[in-house]
VOPAGU-2260 file (C-alpha; in pm, 1 decimal, decimal comma):
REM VOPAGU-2260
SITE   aa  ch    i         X         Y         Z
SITE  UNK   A    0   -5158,1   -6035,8     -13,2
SITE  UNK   A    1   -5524,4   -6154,9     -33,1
SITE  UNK   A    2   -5684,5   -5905,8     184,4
SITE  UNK   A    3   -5444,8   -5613,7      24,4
SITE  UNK   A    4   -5641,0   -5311,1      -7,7
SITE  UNK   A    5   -5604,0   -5007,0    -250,5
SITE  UNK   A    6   -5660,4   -4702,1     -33,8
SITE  UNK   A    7   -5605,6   -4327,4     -90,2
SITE  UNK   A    8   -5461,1   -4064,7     139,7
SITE  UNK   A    9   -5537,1   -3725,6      88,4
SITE  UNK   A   10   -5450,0   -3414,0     329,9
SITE  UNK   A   11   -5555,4   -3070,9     322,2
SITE  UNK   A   12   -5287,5   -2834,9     181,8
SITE  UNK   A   13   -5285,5   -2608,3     427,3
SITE  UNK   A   14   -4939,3   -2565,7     613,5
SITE  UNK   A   15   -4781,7   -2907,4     676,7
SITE  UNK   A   16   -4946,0   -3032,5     953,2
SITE  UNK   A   17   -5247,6   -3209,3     773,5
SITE  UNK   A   18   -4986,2   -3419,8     560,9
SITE  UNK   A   19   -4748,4   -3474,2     890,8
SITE  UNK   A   20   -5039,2   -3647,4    1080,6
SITE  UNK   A   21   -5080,0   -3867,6     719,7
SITE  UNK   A   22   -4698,8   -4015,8     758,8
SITE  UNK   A   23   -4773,4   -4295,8    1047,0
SITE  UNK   A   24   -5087,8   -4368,3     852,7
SITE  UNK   A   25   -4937,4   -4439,2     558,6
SITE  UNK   A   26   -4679,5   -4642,8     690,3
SITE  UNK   A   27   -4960,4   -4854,8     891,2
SITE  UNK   A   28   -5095,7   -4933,6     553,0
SITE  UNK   A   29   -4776,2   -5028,6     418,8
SITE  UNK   A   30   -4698,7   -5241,2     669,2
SITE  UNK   A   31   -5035,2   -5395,9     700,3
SITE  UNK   A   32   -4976,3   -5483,7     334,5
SITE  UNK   A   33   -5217,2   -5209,1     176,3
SITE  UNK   A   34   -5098,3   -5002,5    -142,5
SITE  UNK   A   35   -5143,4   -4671,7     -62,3
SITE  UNK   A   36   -5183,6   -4363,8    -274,5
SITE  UNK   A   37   -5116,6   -4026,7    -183,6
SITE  UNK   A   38   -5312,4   -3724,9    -337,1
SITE  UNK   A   39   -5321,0   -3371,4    -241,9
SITE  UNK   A   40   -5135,4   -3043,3    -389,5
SITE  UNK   A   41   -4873,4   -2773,1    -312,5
SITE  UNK   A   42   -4613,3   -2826,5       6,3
SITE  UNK   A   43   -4873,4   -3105,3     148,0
SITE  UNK   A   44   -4775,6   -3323,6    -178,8
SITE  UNK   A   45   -4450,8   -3191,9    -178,6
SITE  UNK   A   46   -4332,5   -3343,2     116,1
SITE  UNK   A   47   -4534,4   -3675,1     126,1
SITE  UNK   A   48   -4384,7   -3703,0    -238,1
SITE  UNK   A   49   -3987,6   -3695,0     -40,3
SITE  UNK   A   50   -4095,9   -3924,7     255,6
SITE  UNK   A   51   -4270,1   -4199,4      18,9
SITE  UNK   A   52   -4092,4   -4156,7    -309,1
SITE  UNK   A   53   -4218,1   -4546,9    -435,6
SITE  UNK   A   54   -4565,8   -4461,3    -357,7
SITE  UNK   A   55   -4774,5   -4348,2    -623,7
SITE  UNK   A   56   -4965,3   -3983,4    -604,4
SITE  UNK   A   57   -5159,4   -3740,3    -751,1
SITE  UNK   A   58   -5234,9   -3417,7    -761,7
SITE  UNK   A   59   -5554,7   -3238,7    -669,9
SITE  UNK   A   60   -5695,8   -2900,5    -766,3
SITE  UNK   A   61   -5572,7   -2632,2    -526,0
SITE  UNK   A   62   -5809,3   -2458,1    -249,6
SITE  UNK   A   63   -5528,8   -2134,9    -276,5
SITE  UNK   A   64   -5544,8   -2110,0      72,3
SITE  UNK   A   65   -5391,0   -1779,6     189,2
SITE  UNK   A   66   -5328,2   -1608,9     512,5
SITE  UNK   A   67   -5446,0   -1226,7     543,6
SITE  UNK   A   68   -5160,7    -971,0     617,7
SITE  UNK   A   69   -5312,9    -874,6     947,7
SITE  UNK   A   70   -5558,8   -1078,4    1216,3
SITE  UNK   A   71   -5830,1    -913,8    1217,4
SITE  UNK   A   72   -5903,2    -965,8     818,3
SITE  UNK   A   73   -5849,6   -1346,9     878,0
SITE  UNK   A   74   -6276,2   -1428,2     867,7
SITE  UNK   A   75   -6322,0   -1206,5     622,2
SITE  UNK   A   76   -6063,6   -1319,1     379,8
SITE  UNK   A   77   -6167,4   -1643,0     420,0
SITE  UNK   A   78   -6524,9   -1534,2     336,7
SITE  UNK   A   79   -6382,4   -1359,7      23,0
SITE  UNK   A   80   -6211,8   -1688,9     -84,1
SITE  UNK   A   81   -6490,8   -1927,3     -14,7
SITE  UNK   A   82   -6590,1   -1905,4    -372,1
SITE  UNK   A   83   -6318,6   -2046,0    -551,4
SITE  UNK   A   84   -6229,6   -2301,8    -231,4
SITE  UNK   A   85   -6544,2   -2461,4    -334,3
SITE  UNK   A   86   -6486,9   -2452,4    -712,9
SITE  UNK   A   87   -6200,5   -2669,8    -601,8
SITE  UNK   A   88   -6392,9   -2874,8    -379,7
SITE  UNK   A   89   -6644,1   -2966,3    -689,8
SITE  UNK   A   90   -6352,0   -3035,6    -922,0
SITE  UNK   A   91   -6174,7   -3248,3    -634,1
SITE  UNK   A   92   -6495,8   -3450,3    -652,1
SITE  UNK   A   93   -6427,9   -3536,3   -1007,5
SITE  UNK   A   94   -6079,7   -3562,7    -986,2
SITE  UNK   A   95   -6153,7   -3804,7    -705,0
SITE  UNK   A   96   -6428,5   -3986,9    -901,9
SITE  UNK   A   97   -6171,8   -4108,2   -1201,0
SITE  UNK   A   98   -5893,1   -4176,6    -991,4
SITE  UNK   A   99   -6083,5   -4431,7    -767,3
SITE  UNK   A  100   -6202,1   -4616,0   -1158,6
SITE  UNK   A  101   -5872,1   -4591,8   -1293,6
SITE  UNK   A  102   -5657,9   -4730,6   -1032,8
SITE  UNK   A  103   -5957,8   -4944,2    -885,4
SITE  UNK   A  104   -5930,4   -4778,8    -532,4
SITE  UNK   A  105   -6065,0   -4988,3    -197,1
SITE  UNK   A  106   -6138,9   -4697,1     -16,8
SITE  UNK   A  107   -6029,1   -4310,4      68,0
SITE  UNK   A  108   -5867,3   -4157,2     372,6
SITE  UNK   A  109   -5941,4   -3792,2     371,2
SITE  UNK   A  110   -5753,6   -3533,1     608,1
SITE  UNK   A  111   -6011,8   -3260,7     633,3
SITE  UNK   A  112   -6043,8   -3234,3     251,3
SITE  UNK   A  113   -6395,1   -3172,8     186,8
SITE  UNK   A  114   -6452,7   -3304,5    -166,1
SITE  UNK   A  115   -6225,1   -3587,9    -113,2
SITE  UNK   A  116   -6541,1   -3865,1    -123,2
SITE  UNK   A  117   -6698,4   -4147,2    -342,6
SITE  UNK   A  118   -6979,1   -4259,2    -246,0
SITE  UNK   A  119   -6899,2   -4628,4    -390,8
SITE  UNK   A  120   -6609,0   -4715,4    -141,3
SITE  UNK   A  121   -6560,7   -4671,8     219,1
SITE  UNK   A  122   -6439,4   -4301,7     320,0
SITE  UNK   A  123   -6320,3   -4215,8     635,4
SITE  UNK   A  124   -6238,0   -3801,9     717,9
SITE  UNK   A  125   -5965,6   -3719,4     983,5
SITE  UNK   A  126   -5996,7   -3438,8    1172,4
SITE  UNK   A  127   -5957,6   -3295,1    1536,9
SITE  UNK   A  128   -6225,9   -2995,6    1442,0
SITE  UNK   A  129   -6569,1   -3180,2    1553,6
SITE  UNK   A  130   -6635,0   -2751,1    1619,6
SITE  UNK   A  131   -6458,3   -2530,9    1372,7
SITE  UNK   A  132   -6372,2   -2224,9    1584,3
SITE  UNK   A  133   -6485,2   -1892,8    1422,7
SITE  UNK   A  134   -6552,8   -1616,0    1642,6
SITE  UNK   A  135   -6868,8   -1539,7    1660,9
SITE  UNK   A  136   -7003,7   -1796,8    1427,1
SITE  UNK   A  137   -6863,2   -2074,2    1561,2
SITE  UNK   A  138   -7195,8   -2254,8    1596,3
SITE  UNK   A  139   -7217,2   -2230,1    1232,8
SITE  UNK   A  140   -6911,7   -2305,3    1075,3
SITE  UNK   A  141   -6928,8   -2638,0    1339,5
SITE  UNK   A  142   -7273,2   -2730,9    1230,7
SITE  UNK   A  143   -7136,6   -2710,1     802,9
SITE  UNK   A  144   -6863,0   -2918,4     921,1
SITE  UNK   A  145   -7026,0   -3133,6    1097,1
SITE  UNK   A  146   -7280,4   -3195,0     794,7
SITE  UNK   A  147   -7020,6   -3295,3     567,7
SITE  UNK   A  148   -6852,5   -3553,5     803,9
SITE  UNK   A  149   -7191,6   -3725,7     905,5
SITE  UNK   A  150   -7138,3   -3830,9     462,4
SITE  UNK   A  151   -6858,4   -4027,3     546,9
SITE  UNK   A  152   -6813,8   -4375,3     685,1
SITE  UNK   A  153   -6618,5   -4289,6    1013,1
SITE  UNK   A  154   -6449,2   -3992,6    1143,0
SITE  UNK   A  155   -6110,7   -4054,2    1270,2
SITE  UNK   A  156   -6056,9   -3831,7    1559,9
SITE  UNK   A  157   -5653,6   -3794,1    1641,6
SITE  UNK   A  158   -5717,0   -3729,5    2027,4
SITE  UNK   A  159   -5812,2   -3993,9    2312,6
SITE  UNK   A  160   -6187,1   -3984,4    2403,2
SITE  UNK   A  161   -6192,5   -3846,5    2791,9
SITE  UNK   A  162   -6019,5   -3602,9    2988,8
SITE  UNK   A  163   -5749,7   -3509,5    2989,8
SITE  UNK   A  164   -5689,8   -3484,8    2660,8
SITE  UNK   A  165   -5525,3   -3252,6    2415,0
SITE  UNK   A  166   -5778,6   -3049,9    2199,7
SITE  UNK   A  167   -6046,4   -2964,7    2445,1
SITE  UNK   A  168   -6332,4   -2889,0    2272,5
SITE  UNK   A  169   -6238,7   -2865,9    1953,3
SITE  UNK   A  170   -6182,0   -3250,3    1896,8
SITE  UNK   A  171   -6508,7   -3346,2    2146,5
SITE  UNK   A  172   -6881,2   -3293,7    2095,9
SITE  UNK   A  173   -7153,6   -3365,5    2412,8
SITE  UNK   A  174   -7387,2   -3504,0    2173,6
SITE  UNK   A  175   -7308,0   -3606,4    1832,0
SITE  UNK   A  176   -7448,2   -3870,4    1561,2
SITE  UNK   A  177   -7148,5   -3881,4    1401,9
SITE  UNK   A  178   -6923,9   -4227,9    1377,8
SITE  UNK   A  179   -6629,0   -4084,0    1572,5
SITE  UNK   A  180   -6349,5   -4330,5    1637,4
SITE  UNK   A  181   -6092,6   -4153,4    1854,2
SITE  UNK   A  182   -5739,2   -4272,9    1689,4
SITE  UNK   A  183   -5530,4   -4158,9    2022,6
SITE  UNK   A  184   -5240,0   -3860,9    1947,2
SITE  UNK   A  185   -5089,3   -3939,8    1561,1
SITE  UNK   A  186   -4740,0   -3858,0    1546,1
SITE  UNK   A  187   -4482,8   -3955,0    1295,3
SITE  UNK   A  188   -4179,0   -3943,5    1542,4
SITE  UNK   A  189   -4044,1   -4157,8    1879,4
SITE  UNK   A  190   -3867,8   -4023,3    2158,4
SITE  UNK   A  191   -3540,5   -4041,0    2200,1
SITE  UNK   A  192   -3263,5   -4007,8    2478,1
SITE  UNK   A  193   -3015,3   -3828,4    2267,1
SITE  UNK   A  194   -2751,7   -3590,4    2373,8
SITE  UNK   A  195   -2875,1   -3206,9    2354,9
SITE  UNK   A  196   -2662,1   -3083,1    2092,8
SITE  UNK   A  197   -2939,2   -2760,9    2041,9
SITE  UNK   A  198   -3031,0   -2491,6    2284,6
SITE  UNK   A  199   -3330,2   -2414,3    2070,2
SITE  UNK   A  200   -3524,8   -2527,4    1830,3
SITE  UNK   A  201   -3721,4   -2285,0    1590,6
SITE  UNK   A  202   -3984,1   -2497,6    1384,2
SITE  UNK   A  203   -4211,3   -2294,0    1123,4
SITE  UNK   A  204   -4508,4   -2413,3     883,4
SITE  UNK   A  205   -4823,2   -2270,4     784,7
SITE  UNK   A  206   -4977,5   -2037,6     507,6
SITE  UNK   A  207   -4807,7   -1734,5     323,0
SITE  UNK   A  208   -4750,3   -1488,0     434,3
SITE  UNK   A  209   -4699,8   -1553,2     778,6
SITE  UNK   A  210   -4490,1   -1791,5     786,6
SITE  UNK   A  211   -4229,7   -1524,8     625,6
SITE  UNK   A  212   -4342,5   -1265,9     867,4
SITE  UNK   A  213   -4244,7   -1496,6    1131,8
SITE  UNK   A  214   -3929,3   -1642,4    1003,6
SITE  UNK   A  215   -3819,9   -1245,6     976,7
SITE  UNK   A  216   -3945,2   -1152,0    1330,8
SITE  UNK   A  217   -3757,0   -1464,8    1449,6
SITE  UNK   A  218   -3420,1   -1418,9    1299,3
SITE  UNK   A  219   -3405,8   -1039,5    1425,1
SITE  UNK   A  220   -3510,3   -1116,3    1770,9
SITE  UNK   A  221   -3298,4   -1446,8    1864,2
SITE  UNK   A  222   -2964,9   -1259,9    1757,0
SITE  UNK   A  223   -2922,0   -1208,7    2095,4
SITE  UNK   A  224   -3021,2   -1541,7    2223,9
SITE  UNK   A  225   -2736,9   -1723,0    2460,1
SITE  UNK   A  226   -2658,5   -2079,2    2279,0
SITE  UNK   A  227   -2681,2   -2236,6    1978,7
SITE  UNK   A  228   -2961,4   -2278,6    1792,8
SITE  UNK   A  229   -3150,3   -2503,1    1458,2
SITE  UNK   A  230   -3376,2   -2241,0    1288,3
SITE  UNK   A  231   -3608,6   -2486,7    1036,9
SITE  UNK   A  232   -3803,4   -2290,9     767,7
SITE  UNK   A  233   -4060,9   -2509,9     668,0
SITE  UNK   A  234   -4022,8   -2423,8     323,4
SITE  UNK   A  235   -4029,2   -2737,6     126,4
SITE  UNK   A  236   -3771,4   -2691,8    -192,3
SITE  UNK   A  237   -3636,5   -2900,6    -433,9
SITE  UNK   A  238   -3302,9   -2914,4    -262,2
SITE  UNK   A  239   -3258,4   -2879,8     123,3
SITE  UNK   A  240   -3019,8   -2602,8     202,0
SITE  UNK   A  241   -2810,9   -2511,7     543,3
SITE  UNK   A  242   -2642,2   -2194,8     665,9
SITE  UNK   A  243   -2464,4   -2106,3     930,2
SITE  UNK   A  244   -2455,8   -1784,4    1128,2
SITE  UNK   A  245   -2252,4   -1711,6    1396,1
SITE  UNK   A  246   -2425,6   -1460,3    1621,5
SITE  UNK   A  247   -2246,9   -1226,6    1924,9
SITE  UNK   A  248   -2365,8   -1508,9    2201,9
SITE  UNK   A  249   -2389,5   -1869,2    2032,1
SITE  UNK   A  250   -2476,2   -1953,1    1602,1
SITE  UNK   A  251   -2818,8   -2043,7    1419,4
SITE  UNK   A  252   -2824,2   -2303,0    1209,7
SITE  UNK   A  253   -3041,7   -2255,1     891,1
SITE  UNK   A  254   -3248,3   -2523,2     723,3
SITE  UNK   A  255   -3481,2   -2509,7     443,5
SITE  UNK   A  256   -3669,7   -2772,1     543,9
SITE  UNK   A  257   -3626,6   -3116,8     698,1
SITE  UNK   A  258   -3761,9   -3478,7     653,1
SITE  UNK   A  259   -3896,8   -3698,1     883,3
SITE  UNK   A  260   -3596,7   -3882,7    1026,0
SITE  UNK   A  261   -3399,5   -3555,6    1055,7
SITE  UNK   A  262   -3638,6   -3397,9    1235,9
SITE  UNK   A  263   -3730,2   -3617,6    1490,3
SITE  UNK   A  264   -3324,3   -3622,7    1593,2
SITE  UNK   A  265   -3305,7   -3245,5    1564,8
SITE  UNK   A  266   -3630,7   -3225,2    1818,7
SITE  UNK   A  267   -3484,7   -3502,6    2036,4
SITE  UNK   A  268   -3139,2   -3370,8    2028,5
SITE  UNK   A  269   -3306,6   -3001,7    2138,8
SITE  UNK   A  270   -3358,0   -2891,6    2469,6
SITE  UNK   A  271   -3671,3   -2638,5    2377,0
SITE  UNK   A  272   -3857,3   -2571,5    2066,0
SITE  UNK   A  273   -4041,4   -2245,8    1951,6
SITE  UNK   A  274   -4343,3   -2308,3    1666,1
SITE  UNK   A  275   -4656,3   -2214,6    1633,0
SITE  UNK   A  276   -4916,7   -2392,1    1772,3
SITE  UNK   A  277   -5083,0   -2606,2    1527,6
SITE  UNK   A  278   -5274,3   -2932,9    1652,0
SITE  UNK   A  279   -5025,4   -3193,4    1445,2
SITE  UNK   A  280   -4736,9   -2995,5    1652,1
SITE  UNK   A  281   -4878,4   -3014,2    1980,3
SITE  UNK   A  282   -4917,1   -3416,2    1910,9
SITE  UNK   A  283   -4571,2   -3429,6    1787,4
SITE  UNK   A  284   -4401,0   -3235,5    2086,8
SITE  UNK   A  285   -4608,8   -3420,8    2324,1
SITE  UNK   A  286   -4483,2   -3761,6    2182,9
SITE  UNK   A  287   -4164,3   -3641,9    2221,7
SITE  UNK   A  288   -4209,9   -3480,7    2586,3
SITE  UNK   A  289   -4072,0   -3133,0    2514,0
SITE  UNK   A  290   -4052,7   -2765,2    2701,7
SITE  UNK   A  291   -4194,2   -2530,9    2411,0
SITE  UNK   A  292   -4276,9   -2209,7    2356,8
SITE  UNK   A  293   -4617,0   -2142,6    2103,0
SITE  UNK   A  294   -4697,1   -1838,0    1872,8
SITE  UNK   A  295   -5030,4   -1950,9    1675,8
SITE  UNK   A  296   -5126,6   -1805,0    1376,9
SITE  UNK   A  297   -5235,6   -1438,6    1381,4
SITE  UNK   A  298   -5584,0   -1502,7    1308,2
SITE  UNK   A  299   -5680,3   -1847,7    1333,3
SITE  UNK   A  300   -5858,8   -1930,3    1588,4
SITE  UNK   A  301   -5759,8   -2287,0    1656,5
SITE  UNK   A  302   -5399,3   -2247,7    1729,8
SITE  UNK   A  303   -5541,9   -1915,8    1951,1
SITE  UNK   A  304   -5755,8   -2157,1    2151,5
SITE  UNK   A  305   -5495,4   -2420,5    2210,6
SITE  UNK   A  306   -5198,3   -2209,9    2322,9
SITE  UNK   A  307   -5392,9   -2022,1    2569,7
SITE  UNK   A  308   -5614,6   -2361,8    2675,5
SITE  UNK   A  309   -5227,5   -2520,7    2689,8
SITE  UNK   A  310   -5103,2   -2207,5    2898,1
SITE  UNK   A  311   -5406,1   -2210,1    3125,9
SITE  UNK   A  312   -5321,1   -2617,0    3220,2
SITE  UNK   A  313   -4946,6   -2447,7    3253,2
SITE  UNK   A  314   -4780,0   -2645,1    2996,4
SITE  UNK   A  315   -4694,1   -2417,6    2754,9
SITE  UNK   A  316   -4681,2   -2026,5    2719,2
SITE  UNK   A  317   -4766,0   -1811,6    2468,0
SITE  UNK   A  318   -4779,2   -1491,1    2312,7
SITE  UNK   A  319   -4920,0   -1323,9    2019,4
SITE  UNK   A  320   -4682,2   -1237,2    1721,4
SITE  UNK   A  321   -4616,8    -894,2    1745,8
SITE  UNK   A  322   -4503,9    -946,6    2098,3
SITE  UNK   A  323   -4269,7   -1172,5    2064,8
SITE  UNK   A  324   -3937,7   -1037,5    2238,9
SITE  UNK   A  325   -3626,2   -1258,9    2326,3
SITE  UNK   A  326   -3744,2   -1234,5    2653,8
SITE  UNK   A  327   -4075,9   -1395,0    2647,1
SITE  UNK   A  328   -3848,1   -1744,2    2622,5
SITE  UNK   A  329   -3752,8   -1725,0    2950,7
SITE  UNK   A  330   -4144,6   -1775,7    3086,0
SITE  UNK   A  331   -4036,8   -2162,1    2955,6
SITE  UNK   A  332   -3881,7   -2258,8    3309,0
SITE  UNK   A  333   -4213,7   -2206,8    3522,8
SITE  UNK   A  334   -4403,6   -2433,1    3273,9
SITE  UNK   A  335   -4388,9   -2798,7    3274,6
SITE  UNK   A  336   -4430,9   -2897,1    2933,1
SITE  UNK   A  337   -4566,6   -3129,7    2713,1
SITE  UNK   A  338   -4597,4   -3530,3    2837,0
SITE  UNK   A  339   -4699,7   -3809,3    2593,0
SITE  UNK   A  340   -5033,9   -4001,9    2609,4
SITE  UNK   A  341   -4952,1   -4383,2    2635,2
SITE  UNK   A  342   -5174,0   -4539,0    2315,2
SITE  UNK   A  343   -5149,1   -4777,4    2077,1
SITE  UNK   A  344   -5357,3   -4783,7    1777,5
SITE  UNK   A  345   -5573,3   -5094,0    1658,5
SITE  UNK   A  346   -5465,4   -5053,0    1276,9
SITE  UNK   A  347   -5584,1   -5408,6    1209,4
SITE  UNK   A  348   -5913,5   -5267,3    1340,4
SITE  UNK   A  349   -5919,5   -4974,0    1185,4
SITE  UNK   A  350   -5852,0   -5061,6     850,2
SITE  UNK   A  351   -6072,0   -5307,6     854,5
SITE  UNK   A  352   -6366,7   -4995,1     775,7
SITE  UNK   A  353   -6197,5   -5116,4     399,2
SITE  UNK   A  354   -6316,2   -5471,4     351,3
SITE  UNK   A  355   -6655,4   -5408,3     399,8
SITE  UNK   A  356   -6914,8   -5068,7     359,0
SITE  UNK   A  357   -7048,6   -4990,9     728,3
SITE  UNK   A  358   -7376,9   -4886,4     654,2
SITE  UNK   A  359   -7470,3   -5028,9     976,0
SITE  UNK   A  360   -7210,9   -4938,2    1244,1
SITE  UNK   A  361   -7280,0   -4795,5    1563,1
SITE  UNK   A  362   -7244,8   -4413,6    1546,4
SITE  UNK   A  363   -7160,6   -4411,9    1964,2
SITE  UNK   A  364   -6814,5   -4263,3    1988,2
SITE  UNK   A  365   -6503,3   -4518,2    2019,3
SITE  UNK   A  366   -6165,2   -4514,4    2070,6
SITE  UNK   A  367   -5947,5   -4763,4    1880,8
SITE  UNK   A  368   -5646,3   -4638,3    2124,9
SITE  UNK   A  369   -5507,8   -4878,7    2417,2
């Protein structure tokens, strides 16, 4: 194709979410008749590697992104590993550097990887974090991200521009020089009316160690839970694996991890779903149009803000991690749940940032979403 453009897709390794959001993306470029490339490390490459095994990728240096043991070390620990997260970020820049003059890249798509840029091509960053939420310095972990975003060419927002909308404040900025195009949710799945065939869904991602401190917490308390349920790990493997366990009141059914097309049955074919509440998950379960029940993060301040902002709007509840109790599931029937947000995205439009280096767009907020 004449217009076919070389372009490079790159999430953040940090849980799964980042890469998620990158599947419809990728497949828009594909099917726009771009090559895409896929770079990033750990689980994030991992599992891009199984959904787009004839595309080529790469691997980037690690930013070793760990959870602290308890909340209330979460800023500091990520103070204490600043260090060597931006020793990666400078080598990413290199890394970055050869790979776009070796495989003559078009341009870079960036999922909230800082050093994924090249000054010589068109670079777009995707994020819904306009204000990085930190506690009390907020203000200034939004203003540092905000610096390195106004470097690229656009910033692809995945949220619609006005109210209502789905991140609130982190995803929306009163006054901003930034080139923000708001994409509309990004979700790699399509609802479905199949039969329920699951009572609940348990969906984990994210960081060591909680993820493990979760999946242990989870399997404990829903031994007594009335139905059947699909327990998915999030661990991405070489091999997918599946157990079954029959409990005193219904089974779980074990899974190591699942791809795309398998999970958007299982979430279809399940009647509620308990995950934490990470922004690509929200989009996803609001695609779909499902009851949930969120446990963010210990710690992280995003996933804090958007369960209780979700259970405010009575949506969704919540509850911290160490209160979990079978129990708290129940609080599901006074909450309506999530509903999609009719969009369509412009790709034709969008992509377009690649034939041509925008020095001179307008930096006034848009949103490529119908």
């Amino acid at each position: 194709m004449q217009n076919s453009k070389r372009i490079l897709v790159a999430p953040l390794n940090w849980g799964l979410g980042h890469a998620t959001r990158c599947i419809p993306i990728i497949r828009a470029l594909l099917d726009h008749g771009h090559q895409p490339f896929i770079a990033s490390d750990g689980v994030a490459l991992s599992l891009l590697q199984k959904e787009f095994p004839d595309v080529p990728s790469f691997e980037l240096s690690s930013y070793k992104i760990t959870y602290a043991e308890k909340a209330r070390n979460f800023k500091i620990k990520m103070i204490w590993d600043s260090p060597k997260v931006l020793k990666a970020i400078a080598k990413e820049k290199k890394e970055i550097k050869r790979l776009v003059k070796e495989h003559q890249l078009d341009g870079i798509i960036s999922d909230n990887r800082l050093g994924v840029f090249y000054k010589k091509v068109p670079c777009v960053f995707i994020t819904h974090q306009l204000n990085v939420l930190s506690g009390n310095t907020t203000w200034m972990s939004s203003k540092a991200h905000q610096k390195i975003i106004k470097k690229f060419d656009a910033c692809w927002v995945p949220d619609v521009e006005n109210k209502p909308n789905l991140t609130g404040k982190l995803g929306h900025l009163k006054k901003s020089k930034l080139k923000i195009v708001y994409l509309g949710p990004l979700s790699r799945f399509e609802k479905k009316d199949l039969p329920i065939a699951y009572d609940l869904m348990v969906l984990l991602s994210g960081p060591e160690p909680q993820r493990s401190f979760l999946e242990e917490k989870l399997l404990k308390e829903l031994q007594g839970f009335e139905g059947n349920i699909l327990f998915v790990k999030g661990k991405i493997e070489e091999e997918q694996s599946k157990e079954d366990i029959q409990t005193e009141k219904g089974s779980i059914t074990l899974y190591n991890f699942m791809k795309s097309g398998e999970l958007e049955t299982a979430i279809n074919q399940s009647s509620k779903v308990l995950c934490r509440s990470g922004y690509t998950t929200v989009m996803d379960l609001a695609k779909l149009e499902k009851r949930a029940f969120f446990i963010p993060t210990p710690g992280q301040y995003e996933q804090e803000y958007l369960a209780k902002r979700l259970e405010k709007q009575e949506l969704v509840p919540y509850c911290e991690q160490d209160d979990f109790t079978l129990e708290q599931l129940s609080r599901m029937e006074d909450f309506k749940g999530l509903a999609h947000f009719d969009s369509e995205i412009d790709y034709s439009t969008l992509f377009a940032l690649f034939s041509k280096v925008n020095e001179n767009s307008d930096p006034t907020p848009t949103s490529l979403s119908t």
